[in-house]
Backbone as numpy.savetxt, mean C-alpha at the origin, in Angstrom:
# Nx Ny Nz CAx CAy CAz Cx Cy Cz
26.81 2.05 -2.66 25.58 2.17 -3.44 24.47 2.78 -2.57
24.11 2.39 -1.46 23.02 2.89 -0.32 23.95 4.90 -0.23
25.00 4.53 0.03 25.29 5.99 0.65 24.60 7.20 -0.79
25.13 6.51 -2.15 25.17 7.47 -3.13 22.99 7.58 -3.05
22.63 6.22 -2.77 20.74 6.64 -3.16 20.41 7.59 -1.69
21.50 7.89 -0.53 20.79 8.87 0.43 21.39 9.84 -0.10
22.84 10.62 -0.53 23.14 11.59 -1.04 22.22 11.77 -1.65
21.70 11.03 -3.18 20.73 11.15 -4.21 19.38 11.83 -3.43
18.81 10.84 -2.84 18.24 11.35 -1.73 17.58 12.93 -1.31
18.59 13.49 -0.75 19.47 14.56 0.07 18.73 15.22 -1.09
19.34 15.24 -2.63 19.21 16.12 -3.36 18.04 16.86 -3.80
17.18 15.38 -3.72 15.93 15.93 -4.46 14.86 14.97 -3.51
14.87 16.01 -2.13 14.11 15.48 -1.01 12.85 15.74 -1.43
12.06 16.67 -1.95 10.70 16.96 -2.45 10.42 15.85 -3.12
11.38 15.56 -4.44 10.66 14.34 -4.97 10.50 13.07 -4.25
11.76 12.79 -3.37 11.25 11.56 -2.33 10.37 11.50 -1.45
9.86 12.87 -0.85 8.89 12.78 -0.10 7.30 12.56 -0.75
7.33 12.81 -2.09 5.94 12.87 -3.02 6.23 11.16 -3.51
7.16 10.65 -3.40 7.74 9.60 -4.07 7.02 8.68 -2.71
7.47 8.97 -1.64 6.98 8.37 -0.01 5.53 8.12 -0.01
4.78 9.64 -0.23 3.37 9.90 0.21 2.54 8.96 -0.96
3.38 8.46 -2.48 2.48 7.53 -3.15 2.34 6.13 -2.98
4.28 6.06 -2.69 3.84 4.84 -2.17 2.86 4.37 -0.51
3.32 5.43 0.21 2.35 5.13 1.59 0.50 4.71 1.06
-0.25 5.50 0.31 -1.06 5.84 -0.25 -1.65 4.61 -0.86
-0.45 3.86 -2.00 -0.60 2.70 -2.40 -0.65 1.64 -1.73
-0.14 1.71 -0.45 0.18 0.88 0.54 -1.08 0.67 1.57
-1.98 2.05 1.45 -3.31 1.83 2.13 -4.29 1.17 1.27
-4.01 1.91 0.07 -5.26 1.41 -0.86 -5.19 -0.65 -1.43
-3.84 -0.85 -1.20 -3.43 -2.61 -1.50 -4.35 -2.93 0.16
-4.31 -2.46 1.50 -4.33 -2.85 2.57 -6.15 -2.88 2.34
-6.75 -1.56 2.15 -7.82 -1.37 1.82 -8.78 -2.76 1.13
-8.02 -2.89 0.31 -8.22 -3.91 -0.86 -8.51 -5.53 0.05
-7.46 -5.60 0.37 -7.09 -6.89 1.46 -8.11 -7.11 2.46
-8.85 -6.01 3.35 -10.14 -6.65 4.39 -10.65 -6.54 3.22
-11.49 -5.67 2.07 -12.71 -5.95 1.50 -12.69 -6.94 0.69
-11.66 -7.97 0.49 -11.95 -9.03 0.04 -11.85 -10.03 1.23
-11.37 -9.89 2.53 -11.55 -10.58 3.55 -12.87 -10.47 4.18
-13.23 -9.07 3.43 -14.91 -9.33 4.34 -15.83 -10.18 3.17
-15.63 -9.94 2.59 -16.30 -10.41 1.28 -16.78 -11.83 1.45
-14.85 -12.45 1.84 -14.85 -13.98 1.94 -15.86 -14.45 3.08
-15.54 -13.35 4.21 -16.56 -13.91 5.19 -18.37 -14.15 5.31
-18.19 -13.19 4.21 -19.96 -12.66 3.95 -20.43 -14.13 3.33
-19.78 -14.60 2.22 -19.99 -15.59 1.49 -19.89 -17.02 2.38
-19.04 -17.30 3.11 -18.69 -17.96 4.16 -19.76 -18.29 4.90
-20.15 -17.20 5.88 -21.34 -17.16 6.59 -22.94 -17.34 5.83
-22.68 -16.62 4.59 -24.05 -17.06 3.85 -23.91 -18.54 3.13
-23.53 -19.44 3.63 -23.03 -20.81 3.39 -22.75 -21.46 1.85
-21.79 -20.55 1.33 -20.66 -20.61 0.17 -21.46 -19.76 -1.28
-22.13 -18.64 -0.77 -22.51 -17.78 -1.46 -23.96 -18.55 -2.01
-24.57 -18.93 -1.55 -25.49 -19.68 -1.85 -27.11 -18.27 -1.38
């Protein structure tokens, strides 16, 4: 099953590489996401529970 999705792969490398660059992309913008709600928490935190 792995060998036939790298043949598959192989075939239609353009689409895996555009297939790569969205998920990488998505993968910054989830990460992105993740400090600005970690800063967020801290802002609120430090301003002593959003008060």
């Amino acid at each position: 099953m792995y060998s036939q999705g790298v043949i598959y792969s192989g075939r239609n490398r353009r689409a895996t590489v555009r297939a790569q660059k969205a998920w990488r992309s998505s993968l910054l913008l989830g990460a992105l996401m993740v400090v600005s709600i970690a800063i967020n928490a801290a802002i609120v935190l430090a301003t002593g529970n959003g008060g």
